[in-house]
C-alpha positions as CSV (number, residue, x, y, z in Angstrom):
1,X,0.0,0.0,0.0
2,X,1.6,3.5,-0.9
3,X,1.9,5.8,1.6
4,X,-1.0,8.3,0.5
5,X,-3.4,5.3,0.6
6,X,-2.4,4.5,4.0
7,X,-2.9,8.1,5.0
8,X,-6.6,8.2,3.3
9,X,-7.3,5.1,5.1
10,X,-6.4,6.2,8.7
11,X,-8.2,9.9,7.6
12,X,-11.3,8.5,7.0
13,X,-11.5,5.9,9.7
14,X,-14.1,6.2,12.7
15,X,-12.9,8.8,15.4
16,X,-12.7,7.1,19.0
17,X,-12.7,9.9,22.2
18,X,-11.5,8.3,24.9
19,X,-12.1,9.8,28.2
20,X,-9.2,10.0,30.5
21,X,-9.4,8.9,34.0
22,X,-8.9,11.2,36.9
23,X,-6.0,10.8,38.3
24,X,-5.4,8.6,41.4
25,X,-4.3,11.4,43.2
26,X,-6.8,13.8,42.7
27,X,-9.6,11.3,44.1
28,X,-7.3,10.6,47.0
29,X,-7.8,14.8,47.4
30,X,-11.1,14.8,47.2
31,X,-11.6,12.2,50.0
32,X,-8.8,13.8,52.0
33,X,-11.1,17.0,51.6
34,X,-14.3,15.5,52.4
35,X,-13.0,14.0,55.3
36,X,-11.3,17.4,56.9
37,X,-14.9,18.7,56.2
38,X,-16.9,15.9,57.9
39,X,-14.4,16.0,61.1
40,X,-14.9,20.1,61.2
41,X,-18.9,19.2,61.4
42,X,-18.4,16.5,64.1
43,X,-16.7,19.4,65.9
44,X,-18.9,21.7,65.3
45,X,-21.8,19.5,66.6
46,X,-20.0,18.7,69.4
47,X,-19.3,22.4,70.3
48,X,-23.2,23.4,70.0
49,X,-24.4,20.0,72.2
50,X,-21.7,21.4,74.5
51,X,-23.1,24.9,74.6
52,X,-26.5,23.7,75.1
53,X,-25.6,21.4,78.1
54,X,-23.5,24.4,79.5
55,X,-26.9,26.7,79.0
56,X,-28.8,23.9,80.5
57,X,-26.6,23.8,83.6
58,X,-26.4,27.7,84.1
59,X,-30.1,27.8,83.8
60,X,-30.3,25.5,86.9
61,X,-28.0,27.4,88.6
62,X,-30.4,30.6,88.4
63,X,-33.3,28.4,89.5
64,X,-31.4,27.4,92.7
65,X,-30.6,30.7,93.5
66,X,-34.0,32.1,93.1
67,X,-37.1,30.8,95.7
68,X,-39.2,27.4,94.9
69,X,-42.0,28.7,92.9
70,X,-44.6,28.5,95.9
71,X,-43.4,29.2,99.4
72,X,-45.8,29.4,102.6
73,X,-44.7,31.7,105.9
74,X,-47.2,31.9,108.2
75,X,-50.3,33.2,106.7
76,X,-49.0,34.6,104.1
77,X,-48.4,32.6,100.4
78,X,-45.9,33.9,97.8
79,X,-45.6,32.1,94.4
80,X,-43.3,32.9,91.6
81,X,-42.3,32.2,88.2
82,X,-39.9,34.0,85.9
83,X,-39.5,32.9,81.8
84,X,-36.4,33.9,80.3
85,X,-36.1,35.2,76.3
86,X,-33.0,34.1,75.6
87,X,-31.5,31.2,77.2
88,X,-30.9,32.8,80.8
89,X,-32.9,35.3,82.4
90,X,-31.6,38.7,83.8
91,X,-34.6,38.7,86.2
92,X,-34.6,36.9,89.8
93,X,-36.9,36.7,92.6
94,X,-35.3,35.6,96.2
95,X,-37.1,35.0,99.6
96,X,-34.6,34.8,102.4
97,X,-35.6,34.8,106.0
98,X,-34.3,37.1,108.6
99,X,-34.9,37.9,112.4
100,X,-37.3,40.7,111.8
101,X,-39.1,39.0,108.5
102,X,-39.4,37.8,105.1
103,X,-37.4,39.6,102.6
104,X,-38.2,39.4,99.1
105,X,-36.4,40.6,96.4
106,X,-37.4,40.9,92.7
107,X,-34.8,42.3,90.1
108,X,-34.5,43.0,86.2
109,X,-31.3,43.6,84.9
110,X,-31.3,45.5,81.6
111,X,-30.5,43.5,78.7
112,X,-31.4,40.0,77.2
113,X,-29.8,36.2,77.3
114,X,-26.3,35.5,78.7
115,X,-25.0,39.3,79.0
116,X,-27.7,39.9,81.7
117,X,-28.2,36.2,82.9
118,X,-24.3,36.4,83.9
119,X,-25.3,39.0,86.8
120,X,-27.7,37.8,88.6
121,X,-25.6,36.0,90.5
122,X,-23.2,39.0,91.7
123,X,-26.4,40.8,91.9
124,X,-28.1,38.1,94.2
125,X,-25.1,37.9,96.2
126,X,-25.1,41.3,96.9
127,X,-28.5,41.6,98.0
128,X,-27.9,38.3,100.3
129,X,-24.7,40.4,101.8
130,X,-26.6,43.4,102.9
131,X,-30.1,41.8,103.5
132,X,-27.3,40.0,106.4
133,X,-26.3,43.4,107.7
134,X,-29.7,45.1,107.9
135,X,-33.4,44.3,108.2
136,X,-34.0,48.4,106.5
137,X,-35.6,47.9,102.9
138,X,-34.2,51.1,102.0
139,X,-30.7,50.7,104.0
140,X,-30.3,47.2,101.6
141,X,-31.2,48.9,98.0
142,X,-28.6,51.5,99.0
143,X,-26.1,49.5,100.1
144,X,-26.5,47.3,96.7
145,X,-27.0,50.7,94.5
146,X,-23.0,51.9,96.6
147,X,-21.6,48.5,95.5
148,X,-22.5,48.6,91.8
149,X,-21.5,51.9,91.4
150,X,-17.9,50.9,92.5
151,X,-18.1,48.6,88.9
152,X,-18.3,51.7,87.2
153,X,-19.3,51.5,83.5
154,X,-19.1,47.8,83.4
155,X,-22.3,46.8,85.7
156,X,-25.7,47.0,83.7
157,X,-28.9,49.0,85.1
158,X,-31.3,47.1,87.3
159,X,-34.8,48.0,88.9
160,X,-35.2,46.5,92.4
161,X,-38.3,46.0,94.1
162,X,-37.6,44.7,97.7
163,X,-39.5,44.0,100.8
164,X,-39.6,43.1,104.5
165,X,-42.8,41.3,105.0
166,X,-43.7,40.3,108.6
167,X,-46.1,37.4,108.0
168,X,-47.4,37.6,111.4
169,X,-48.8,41.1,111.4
170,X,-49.1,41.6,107.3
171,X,-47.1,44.9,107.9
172,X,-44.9,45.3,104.9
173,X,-41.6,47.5,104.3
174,X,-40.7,48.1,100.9
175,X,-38.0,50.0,98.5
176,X,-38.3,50.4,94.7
177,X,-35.0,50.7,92.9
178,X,-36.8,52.1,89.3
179,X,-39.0,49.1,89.5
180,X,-42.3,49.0,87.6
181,X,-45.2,50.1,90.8
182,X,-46.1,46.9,92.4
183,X,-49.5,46.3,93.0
184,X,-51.7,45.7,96.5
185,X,-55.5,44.8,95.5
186,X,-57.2,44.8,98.9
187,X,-60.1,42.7,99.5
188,X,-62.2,45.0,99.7
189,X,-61.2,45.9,95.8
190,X,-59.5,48.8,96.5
191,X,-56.2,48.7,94.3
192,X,-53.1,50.6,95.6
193,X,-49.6,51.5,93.9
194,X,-46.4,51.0,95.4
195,X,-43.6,53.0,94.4
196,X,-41.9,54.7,97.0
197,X,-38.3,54.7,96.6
198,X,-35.7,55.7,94.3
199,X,-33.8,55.2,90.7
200,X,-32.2,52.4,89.1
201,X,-29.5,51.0,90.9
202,X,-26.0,51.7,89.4
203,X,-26.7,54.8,88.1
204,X,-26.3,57.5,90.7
205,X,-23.6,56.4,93.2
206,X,-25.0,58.7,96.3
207,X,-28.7,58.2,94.9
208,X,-31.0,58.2,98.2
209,X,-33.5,55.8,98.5
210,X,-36.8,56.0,100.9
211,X,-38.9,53.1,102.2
212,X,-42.7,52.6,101.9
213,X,-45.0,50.9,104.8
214,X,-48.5,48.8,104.1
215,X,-50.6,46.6,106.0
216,X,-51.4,43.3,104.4
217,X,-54.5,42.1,105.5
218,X,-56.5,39.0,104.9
219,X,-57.5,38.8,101.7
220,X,-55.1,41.0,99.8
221,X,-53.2,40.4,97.4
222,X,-50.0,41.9,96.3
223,X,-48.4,41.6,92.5
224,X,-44.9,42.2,91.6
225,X,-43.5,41.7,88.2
226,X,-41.0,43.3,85.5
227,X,-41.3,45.5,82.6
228,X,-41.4,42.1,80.8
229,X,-44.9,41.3,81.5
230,X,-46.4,45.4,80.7
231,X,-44.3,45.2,77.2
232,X,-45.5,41.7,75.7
233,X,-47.1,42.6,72.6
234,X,-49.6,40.8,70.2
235,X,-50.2,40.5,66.3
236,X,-51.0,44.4,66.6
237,X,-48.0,45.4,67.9
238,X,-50.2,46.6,71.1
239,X,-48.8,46.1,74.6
240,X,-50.6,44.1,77.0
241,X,-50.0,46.9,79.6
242,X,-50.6,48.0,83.2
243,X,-54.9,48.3,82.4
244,X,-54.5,45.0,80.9
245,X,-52.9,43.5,84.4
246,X,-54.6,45.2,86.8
247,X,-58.0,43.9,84.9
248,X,-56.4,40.4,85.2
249,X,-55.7,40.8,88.7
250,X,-59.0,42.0,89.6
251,X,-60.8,39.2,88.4
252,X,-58.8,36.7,90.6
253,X,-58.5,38.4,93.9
254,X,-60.1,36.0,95.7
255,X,-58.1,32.7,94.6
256,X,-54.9,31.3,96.0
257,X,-51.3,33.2,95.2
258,X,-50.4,30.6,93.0
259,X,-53.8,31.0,91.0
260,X,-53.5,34.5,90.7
261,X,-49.9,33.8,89.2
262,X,-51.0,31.4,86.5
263,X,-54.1,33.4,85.8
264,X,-52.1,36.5,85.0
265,X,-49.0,34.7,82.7
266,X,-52.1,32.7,81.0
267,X,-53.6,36.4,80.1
268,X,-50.1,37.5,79.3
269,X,-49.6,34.5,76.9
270,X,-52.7,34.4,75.2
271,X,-52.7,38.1,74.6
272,X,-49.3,37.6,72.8
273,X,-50.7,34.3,71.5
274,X,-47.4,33.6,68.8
275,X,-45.6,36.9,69.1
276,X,-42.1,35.9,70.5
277,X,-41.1,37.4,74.1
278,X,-39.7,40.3,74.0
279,X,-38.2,40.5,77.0
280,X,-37.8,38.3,79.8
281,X,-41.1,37.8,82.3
282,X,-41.4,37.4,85.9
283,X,-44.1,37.5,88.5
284,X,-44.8,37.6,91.8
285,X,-47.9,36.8,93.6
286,X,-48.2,37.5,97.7
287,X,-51.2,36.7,99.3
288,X,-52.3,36.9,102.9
289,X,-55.4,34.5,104.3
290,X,-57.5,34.4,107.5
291,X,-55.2,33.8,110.6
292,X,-54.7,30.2,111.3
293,X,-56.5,28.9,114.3
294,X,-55.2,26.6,117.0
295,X,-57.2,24.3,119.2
């Protein structure tokens, strides 16, 4: 065959592509990669189930360090409840017992989640400290407001409302630290505001604060709470506000402490219905009954 023919012949042969295999190499990259990637995941899930258990714990820590949700002294029944927004709660309720009463303290520190949850504990401590050194509503909130101050920029607002309560007598000593007015519905339905006091604590570090004085009798019913519960909002952006609780409150004054605290969050909750918190909630419900009787 001459050489032209044997270059016609191989022109007009049939074309054959032959596809190339990767090579070795870069499969073994390709694992290697998707490998690094599945152990970064691993450790990424890890971290976040570590987080959660971490959250988990804190969030017990500030229920120890608050009171059990229903505590009886005497007469007199106080129930409690606090829901956080984010995590941990910068709100805390505490009922310690000293020589000349009950002293209860309910705090908000400003802010949301971990930032605010992280000082409740410094803040319960301090109120602890000086509840130990004086029995004075107003003598405590001062001393704590002094302390905070010393922190300088670094400590975060907080509104205070805190009480002596004598359970025998119903005769109640109080201080608000910029705390929302408490409320004292009588049984007679008379509704009364407390707010005596002074401004948020860590804000002014000579701020005076004075002390307020009621008579608990039976049948009345006092209600504490934060900002939290005032500033829920619904569909319509509308706040649940103070008309709102004291209507709430009105319509329960004659059940237990602890229904008057589930009867108020359930009005609070339904009136938000699927609106996410906005802030954290808490809510305090004291109520005295008739003098116990002994044979």
């Amino acid at each position: 065959m001459s050489e032209a023919g044997s270059k016609g012949g191989l022109g007009t042969g049939g074309a054959v592509e032959v596809q190339a295999s990767p090579p070795p190499r870069q499969n073994s990259g390709k694992r290697a990669r998707q490998r690094e990637l599945e152990l970064k995941l691993a450790a990424l899930q890890k971290d976040y189930a570590d987080l959660c258990t971490a959250l988990f714990e804190a969030a017990q820590v500030h229920r120890r360090l608050c009171a059990p949700r229903l505590v009886r002294h005497g007469d007199c029944e106080i129930a409690s409840e606090i829901f956080a927004v984010r995590h941990l709660p910068g709100d805390f309720f505490t009922v310690e017992e000293s020589s000349s009463g009950v002293v209860l303290a309910l705090g908000d520190i400003c802010g949301k989640g971990l930032a605010a949850g992280m000082w409740t504990t410094h803040l319960v401590g301090l109120v602890g400290t000086h509840t130990a050194a004086s029995p004075e509503p107003e003598v405590i909130v001062t001393g704590v407001n002094r302390d905070l101050c010393r922190r300088s920029s670094v400590v975060p607002l907080t509104s205070l409302f805190l009480a002596r309560l004598d359970p025998a007598t119903g005769r109640l000593d109080y201080c608000s630290a910029g705390h929302p007015p408490t409320l004292l519905l009588r049984a007679d339905g008379r509704l009364e505001s407390l707010s005596e006091g002074g401004p948020l604590l860590g804000a002014l570090p000579a701020a005076s604060y004075a002390r307020g004085r009621v008579e608990l009798h039976a049948g009345d019913v006092l209600l504490a709470y934060s900002d939290g519960i005032l500033e829920s909002r619904n569909n319509a952006d509308q706040e649940f506000g103070s008309e709102r609780l004291e209507a709430q409150l009105r319509r329960t004054r004659t059940a237990s402490a602890e229904a008057v605290l589930f009867s108020v969050l359930g009005a609070v909750q339904d009136f938000a219905a699927a609106s996410p918190l906005a802030d954290d909630m808490s809510l305090v419900a004291v109520r005295r009954g008739a003098p116990q009787r002994h044979a």
